[in-house]
N, C-alpha and C positions, 0 to 999 in steps of 0.2 A: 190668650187668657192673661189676667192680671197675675202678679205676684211679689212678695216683697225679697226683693236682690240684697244682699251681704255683698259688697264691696270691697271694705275694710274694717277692720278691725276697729274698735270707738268710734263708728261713723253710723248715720242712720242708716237702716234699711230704705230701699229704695223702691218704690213703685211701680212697677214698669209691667208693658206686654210682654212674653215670652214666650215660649212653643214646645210643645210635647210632642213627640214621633209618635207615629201608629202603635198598638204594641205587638209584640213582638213575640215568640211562644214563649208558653208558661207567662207571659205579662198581660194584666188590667188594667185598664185608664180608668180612673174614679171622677167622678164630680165631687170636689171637696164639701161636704157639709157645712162642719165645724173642723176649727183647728186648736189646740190651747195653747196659752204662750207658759213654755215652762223654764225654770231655772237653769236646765240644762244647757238650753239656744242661750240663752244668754250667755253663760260662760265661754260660747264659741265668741258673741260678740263681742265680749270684751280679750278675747285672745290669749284667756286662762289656758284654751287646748286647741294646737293647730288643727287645722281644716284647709285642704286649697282654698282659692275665690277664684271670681264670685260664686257663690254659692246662696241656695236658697234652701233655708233650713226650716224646721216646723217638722214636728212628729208627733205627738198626739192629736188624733182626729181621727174623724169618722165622715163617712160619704157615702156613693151610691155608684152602682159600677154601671158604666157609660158603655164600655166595649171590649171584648177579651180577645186575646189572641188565637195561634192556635195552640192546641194542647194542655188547653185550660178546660179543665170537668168539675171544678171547686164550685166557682160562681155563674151568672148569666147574668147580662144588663137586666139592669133594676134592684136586683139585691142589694140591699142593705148590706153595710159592712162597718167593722171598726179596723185600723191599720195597726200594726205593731213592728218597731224599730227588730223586735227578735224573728226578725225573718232565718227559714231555718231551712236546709236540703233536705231532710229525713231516713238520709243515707249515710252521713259520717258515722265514726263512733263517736262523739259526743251524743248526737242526735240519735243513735241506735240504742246508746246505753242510758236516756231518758232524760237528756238532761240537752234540747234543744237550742233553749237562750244561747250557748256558748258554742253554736252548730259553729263549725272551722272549714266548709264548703266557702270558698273564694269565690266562687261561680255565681254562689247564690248569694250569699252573705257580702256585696261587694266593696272592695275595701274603699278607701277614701280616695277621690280623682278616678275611678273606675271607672263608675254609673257614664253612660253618653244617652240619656234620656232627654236629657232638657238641653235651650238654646236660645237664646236671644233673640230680638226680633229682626236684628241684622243678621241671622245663624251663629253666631258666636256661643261657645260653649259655656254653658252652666255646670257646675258641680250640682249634683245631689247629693242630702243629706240622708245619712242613716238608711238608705235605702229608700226615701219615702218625700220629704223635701214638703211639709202640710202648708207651707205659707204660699198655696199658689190655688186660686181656682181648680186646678186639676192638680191628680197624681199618676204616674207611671210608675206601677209595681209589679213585684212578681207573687204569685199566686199564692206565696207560703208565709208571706207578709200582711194576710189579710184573716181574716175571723166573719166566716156570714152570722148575722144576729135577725132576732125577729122584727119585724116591721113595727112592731106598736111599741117597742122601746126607740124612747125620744133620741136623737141623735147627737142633741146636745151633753144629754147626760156619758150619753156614750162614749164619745170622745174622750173624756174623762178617765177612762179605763183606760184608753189606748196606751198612756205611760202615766201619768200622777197615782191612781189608782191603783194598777197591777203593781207600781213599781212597792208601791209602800204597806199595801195589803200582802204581797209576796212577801216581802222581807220578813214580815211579822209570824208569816202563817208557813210559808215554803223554806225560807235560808235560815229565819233562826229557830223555826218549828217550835214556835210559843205554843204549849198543853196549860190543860186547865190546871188553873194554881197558881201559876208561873207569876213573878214580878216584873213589872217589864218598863220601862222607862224610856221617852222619847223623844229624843233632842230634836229642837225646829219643829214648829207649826202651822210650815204652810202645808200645801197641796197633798204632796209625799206623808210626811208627817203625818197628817191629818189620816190617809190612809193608813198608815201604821199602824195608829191607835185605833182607830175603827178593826182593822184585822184583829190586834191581839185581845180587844174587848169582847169580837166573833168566836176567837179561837178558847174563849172561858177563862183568858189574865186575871187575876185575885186582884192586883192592883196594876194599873195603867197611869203612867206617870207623865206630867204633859211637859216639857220646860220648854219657855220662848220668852222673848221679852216684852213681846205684844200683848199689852193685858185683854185685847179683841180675841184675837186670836186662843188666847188660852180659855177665853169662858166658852168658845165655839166648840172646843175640845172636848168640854166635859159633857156637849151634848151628844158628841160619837163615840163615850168610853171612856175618857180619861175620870180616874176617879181622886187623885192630887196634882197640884198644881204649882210648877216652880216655875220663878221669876228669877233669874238669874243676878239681876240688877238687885236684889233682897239678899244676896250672899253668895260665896261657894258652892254651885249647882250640885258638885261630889259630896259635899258637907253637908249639904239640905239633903239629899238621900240618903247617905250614909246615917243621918240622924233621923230619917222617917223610918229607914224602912229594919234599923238595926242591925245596920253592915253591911248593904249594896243587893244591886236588884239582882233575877236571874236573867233577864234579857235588856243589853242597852241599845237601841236604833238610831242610830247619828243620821242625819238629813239636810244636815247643813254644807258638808262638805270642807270645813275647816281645820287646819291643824288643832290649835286647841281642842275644839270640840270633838275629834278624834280622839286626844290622848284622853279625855274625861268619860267618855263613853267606858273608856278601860278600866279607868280608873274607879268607878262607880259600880264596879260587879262584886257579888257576892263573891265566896269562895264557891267554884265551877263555874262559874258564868261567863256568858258568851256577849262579848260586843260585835255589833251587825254596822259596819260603814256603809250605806246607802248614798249618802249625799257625793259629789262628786269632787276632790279634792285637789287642789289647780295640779294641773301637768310640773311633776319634775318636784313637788313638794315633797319633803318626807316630814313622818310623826316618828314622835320618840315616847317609847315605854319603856318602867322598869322592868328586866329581868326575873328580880326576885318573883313580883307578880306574877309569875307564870305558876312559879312553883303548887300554889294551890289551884291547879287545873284552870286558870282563866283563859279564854280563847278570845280571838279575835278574828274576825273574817271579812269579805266582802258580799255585795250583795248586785248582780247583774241583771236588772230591768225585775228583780223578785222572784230570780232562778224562776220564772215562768214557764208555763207549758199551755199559751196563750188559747189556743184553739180548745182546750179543756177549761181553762182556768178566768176566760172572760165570760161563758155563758154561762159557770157559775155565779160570779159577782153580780150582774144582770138579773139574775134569780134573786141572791140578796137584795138588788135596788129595789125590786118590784114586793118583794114583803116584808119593803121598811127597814131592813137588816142594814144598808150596806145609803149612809146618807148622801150616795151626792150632790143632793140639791141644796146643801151648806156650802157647797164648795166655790157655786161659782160667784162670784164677786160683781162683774162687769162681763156683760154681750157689747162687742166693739165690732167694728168693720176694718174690711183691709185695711184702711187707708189711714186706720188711726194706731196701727200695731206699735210704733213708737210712742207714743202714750202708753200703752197699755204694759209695754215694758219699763218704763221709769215708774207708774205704778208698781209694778213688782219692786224694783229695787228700792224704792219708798217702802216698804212692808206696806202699801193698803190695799193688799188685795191677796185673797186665795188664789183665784186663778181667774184671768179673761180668757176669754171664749169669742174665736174670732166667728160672726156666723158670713158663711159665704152667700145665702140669701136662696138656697136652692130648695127648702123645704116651707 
């Protein structure tokens, strides 16, 4: 099967055949559908956060199960599925006391240099990413990393879900638990982002605040919710809210992943309010807040893949796409092929694009 290889770090991915083992119990081999290139893979690419190599990375996608092992009752070849990086055992206490995304089972959840799934075409060992590795004609997974969904939802849009979507629609709806009223404000507007404000417009936000510097992107925005609009490059982004909203929002969602935009997400809360870091902020970085700010209850938190409870919380969204609630068909930008994923990434880091969608050609 084709797939794109990580080599090194600022170097292209590479194109190459490669090889999947049978699987194995508890593991499905998927035919990849669609895969999406999201901001996250990039940050491994440019070597923001260690990974062995080679490795082939890609995690939002959706496919179709080719062959299961044994001790798999989940799925059967031909279902339909979407993948998720929150693969989870269902026996830790994290995972028992409801809160899976953060399951701490090794076994299952396998750490980085773990996975012995993939392999070269001279047998040489591949890393897999996140458990799931979507830049390859096939995946090798385990059964707790997958979500069956209905056949008559497109798979393009699906993939969608598997991390941009849940990650920014949870954040909104699951970690900072925006209620109808709520102010809610959200930094970066791509992929993530865009899901954010679609959740917290779902969850009944009074006001949904868009900031980005892309004026494309910000009028996309107010078609899934956002109801004001800052340009950061117009002033002080803490300044312009602080003077909309008459003293700072009740929820800020950062999506960018940068120190700056860390400490403003704080900085831009009302008195109680809660900033939600979503975006991912390079390995080894620290942000700096004042102190005193605490004193009026301000919070600040993290947010992991949208504290998700994926098998619950993707055939919901699903439900949303299908009655119009839930837009993903704003999102996708560009349908590419393997063989163009380096394009399609310098797009993203261009800002012209929400998100490519690689399709593998199987539907």
């Amino acid at each position: 099967m084709k797939a794109a290889v990580l080599y090194e770090a600022n170097q292209p991915l590479v194109i190459e055949n490669i090889n999947a083992r049978k699987p194995g119990p508890r593991e499905v081999l998927l035919n990849t559908a669609y895969a999406g290139l999201c901001h996250s893979d990039l940050h491994f690419m440019e070597g923001l956060y260690p990974h062995p190599m080679p490795v082939v990375l890609g995690h939002e996608s959706a496919g179709i199960v080719e062959q299961v092992g044994s001790e798999v009752s989940y799925v059967k070849p031909g279902d339909h599925v979407i993948t998720c990086l929150s693969v989870f055992c269902g026996t830790c206490e994290q995972c028992t006391s409801g809160r899976p995304v953060i399951c701490t089972n090794t076994d299952v959840k396998l750490p980085p240099g773990k996975a012995e799934r993939l392999s070269s075409s001279d047998n040489k060992h591949l890393h897999t990413f996140v458990n799931l590795s979507s830049f390859a004609e096939q995946m090798l997974v385990h059964e707790n990393a997958i979500v069956k969904i209905q056949e008559d939802m497109p798979l393009d849009r699906a993939a969608l879900i598997g991390c941009g979507v849940i990650t920014g629609f949870g954040a909104a709806v699951n970690t900072a638990g925006v209620r109808f009223g709520d102010t809610v404000a959200v930094i970066g507007c791509g992929g993530v982002g865009m899901a954010a404000i679609n959740g917290a417009h779902v969850a009944g936000a009074s006001r949904v605040i868009a900031i980005d510097t892309n004026p494309v992107k910000l009028q996309l925005a107010t078609k899934i919710g956002a109801t004001d609009l800052i340009n950061p490059n117009d002033g002080d982004p803490v300044e312009q809210i602080k003077e909309m909203t008459k003293g700072g929002v009740t929820h800020a969602i950062e999506c960018l992943g940068l120190k700056k935009t860390a400490e403003q997400s704080f900085e831009m809360l009302a008195v109680g309010g809660t900033a939600t870091i979503v975006g991912m902020v390079p390995f080894g970085e620290k942000i700096e807040l004042h102190g005193f700010d605490f004193l009026r209850e301000r919070k600040i938190q993290g947010s992991s893949m949208g504290s998700n409870r994926f098998r619950t919380d993707m055939p919901r969204l699903i439900e949303l796409y299908l009655q119009g609630r839930l837009h993903l068909d704003d999102w996708i930008s560009d349908t590419i092929k393997l063989e163009e994923i380096n394009d399609g990434f310098k797009a993203m880091k261009e800002g012209r694009s929400i998100r490519s969608l690689i399709d593998f050609g199987i539907t």
